[in-house]
C-alpha positions in Angstrom: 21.2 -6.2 5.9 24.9 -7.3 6.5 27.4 -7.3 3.6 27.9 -11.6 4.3 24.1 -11.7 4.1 23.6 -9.6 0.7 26.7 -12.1 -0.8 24.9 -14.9 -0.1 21.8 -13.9 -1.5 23.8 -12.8 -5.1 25.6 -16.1 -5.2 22.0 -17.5 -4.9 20.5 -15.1 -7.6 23.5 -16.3 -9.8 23.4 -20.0 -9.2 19.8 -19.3 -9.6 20.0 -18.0 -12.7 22.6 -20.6 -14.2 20.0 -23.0 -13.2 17.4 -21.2 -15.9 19.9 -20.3 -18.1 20.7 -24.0 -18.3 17.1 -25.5 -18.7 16.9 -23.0 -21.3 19.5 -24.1 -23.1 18.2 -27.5 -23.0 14.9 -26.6 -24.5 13.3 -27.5 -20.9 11.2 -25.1 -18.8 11.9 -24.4 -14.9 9.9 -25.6 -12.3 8.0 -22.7 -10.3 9.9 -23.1 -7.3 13.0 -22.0 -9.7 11.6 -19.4 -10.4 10.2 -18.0 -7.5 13.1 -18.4 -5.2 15.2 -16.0 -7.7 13.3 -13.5 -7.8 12.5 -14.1 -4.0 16.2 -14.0 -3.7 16.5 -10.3 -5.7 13.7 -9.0 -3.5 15.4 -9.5 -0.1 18.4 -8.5 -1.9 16.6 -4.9 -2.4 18.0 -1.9 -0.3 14.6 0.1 -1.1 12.0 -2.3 0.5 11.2 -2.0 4.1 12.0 -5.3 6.8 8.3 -5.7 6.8 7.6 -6.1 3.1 10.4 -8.6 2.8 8.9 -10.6 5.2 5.2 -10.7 4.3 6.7 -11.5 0.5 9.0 -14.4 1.7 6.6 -16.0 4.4 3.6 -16.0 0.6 6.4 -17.6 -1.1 7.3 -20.6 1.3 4.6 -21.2 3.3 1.6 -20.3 0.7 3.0 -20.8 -3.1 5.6 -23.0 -3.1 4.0 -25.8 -1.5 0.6 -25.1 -3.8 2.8 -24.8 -6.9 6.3 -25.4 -6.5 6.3 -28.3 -8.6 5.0 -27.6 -11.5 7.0 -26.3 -15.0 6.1 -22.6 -14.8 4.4 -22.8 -18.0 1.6 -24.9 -16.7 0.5 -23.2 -13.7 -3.1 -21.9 -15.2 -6.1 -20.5 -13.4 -7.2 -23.6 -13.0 -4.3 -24.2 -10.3 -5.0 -20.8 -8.9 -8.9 -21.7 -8.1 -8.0 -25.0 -6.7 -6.0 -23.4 -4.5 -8.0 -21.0 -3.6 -11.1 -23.4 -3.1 -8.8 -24.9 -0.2 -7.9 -22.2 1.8 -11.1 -20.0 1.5 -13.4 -21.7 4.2 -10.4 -21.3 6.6 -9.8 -18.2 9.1 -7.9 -15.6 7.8 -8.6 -16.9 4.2 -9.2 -13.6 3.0 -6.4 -11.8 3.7 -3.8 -15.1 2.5 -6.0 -15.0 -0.7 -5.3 -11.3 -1.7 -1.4 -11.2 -0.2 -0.9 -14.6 -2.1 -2.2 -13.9 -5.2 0.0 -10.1 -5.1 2.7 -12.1 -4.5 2.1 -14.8 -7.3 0.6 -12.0 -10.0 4.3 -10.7 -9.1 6.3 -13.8 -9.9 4.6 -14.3 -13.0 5.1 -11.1 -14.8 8.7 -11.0 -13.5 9.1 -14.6 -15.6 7.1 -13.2 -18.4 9.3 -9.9 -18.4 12.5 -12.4 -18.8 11.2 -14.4 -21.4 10.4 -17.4 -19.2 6.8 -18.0 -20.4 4.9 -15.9 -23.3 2.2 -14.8 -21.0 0.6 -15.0 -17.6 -2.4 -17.1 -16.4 -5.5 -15.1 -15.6 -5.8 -15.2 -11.1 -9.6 -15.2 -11.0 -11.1 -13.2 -7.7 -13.9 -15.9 -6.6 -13.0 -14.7 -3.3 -13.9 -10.6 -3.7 -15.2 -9.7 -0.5 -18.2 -6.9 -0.6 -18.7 -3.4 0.9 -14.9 -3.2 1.5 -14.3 0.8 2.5 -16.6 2.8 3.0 -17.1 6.9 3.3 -17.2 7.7 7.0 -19.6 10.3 8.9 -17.8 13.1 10.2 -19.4 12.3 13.4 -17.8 8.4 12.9 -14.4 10.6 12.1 -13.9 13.1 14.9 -15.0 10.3 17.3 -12.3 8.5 16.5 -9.7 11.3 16.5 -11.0 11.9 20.0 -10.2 8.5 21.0 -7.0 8.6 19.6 -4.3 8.1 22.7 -1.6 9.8 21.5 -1.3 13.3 20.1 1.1 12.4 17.1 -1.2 10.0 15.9 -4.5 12.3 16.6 -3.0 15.0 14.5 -1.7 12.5 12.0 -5.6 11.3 11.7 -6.7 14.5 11.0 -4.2 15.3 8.0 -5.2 12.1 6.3 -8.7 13.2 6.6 -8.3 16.6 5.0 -5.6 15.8 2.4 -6.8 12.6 1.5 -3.3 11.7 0.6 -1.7 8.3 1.3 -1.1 7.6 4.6 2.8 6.4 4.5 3.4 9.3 2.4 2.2 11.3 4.8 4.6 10.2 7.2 7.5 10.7 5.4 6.5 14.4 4.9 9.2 16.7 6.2 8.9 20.6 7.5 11.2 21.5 4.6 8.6 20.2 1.6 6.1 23.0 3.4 6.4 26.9 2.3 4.8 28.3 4.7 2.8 31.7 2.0 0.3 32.3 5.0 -0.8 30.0 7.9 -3.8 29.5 6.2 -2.3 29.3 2.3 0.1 27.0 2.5 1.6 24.4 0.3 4.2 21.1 0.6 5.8 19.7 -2.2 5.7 15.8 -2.2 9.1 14.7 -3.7 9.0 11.6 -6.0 11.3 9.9 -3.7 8.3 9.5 -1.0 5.7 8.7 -3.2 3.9 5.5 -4.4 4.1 6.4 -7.7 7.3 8.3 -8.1 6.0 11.2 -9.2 6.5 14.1 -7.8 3.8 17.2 -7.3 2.8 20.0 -5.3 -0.8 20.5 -3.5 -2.0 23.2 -1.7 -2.4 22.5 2.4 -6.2 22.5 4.0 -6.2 25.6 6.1 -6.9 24.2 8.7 -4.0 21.7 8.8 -1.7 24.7 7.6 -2.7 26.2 10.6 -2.1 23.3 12.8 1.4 22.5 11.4 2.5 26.1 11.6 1.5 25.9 15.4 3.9 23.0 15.5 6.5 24.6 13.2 6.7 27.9 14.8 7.3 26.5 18.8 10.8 24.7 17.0 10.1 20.8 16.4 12.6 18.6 17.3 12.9 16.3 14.4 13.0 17.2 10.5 9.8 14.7 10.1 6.4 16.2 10.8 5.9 12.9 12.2 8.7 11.5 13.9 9.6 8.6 15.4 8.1 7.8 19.0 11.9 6.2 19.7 13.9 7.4 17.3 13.1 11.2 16.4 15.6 11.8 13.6 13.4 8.9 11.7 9.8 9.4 10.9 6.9 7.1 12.3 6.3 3.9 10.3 3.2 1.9 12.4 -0.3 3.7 12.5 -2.7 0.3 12.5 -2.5 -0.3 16.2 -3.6 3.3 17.1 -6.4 2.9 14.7 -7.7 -0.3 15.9 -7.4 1.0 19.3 -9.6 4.5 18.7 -11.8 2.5 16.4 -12.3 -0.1 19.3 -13.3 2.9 21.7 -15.3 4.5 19.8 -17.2 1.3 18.9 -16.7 2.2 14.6 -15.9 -0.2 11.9 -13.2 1.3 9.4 -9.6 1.2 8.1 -7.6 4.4 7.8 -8.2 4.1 4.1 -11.3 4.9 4.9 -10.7 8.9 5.1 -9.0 9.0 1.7 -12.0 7.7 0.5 -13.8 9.5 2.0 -12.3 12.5 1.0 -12.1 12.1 -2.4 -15.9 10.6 -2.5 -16.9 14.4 -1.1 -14.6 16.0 -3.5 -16.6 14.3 -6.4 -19.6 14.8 -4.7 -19.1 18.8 -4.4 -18.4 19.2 -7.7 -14.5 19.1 -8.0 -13.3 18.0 -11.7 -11.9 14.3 -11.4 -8.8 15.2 -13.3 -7.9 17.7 -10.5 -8.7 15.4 -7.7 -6.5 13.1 -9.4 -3.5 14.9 -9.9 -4.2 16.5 -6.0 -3.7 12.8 -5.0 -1.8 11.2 -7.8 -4.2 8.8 -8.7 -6.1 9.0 -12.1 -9.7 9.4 -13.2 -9.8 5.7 -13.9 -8.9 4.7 -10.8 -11.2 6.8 -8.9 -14.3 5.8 -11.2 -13.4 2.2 -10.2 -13.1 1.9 -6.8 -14.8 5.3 -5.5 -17.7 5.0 -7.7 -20.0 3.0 -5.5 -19.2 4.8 -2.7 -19.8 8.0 -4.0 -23.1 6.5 -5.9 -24.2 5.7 -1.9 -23.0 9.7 -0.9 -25.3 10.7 -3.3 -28.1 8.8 -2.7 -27.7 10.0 0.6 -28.4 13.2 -0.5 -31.1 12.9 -2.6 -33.4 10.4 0.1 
């Protein structure tokens, strides 16, 4: 972002925030467009988001929220607002996905004006919209089927990492050769710094053998770039896209998934096999609560499996 850009955007955080200040003052409460265009000001404003998450953030805000609740005095935007919202836009295509990056996007907003003392606490966002049976734990037949019909190498090995690490996928992307010490081929282990993970935490896991081996293939011809997974264009950077090569080997191979799909699934076998949930947890900074709440079904369905 230019430097005439990023000046704009502070003298509209600062007007912005005049504006508040002001109503404030006056014992009046601003309007949720107020609101949402500051902080939508000191989001595009952020050096440490990517392009894309701007974007999808700023197209919520004007073409989704603001019109829906722009209007109203902050303090009056209940779940009641939220539902009728929602009960306009969910019979229409592509309902789901505007109800779950709409209401991220709102949820946001709201806690950023409860954290500055604009309202005293935030309306509950009710999920009438939940889908079902969203993720799933994959075969290993449905897996290597659709590493097969992977097109492009970088992306075929990148598919098999995320299968047996079970670690994010964008922080697999960011991983560099110099996070791995290479004890053995088949003993190796990366250190994930804080600055590359979701959580900000740093840790460090010990590498599937297999994938140790398969990197230290790569490693000992001489890559090119520092990233495991560079850039197709741009080597020096690491790769930032994966979706369209997984909708394109899922398409071939005629499966239904989403790449999250294999971190499930990996962590649904772990618990299955018998691995402590604290130490799956900390291999994949997560924690136990988060894997009994959304991997619980799907490991209840592993088992049952098992057992038929």
């Amino acid at each position: 972002m230019d430097t005439q850009k990023v000046r704009a955007i502070q003298r509209q955080i600062a007007k912005l925030t005049a504006s508040l200040t002001q109503a404030a003052d006056e014992g009046s409460v601003p309007t949720f467009e107020e609101v949402a265009k500051k902080h939508l000001a000191a989001k595009l404003s952020s050096p440490g988001l990517r392009p894309a998450t701007k974007r999808s953030f700023e197209y919520n805000v004007r073409c989704h929220l603001l019109p829906a609740f722009g209007a109203l005095p902050i303090d009056k935007l209940t779940g009641v607002n939220w539902n009728e919202w929602v009960a306009k836009v969910r019979s229409t295509p592509g309902s789901l996905t505007r109800f779950f990056n709409a209401r991220k996007a709102l949820t946001e907003i709201l806690n950023a004006a409860k954290d500055e003392g604009v309202i005293e606490r935030t309306p509950k966002l009710e999920n009438p919209d939940e889908p079902k049976n969203v993720g799933r734990v994959l075969e290993e037949s449905e897996i290597l089927s659709i590493i097969r019909n992977t097109t492009y190498p970088l992306f075929k090995l990148f598919f098999y990492v995320l299968w047996k690490t079970g670690c994010r996928p964008r922080e697999i992307l960011k991983w560099e050769w110099s996070f791995i010490q290479w004890n053995e081929p088949g003993h190796s282990w990366i250190e994930i710094p804080a600055r590359i993970s979701k959580t900000v935490r740093a840790r460090k896991i010990p590498l599937n053998p297999d994938v140790s081996k398969a990197l230290k293939r790569i490693f000992d011809k001489g890559p090119s770039s520092p990233f495991v997974f560079p850039n197709r264009k741009h080597e020096g950077q690491p790769q930032l896209s994966y979706h369209g090569a997984w909708r394109t080997a899922c398409t071939r191979a005629g499966i239904s998934a989403v790449p999250y799909d294999l971190r499930r699934t990996f962590i649904t076998r772990a618990a299955a096999a018998g691995a402590p949930l604290l130490y799956v947890a900390k291999l994949l900074d997560t924690s136990v609560k988060m894997i009994e709440a959304f991997y619980a079904k799907s490991q209840k369905e592993v088992m049952e499996g098992i057992v038929a």
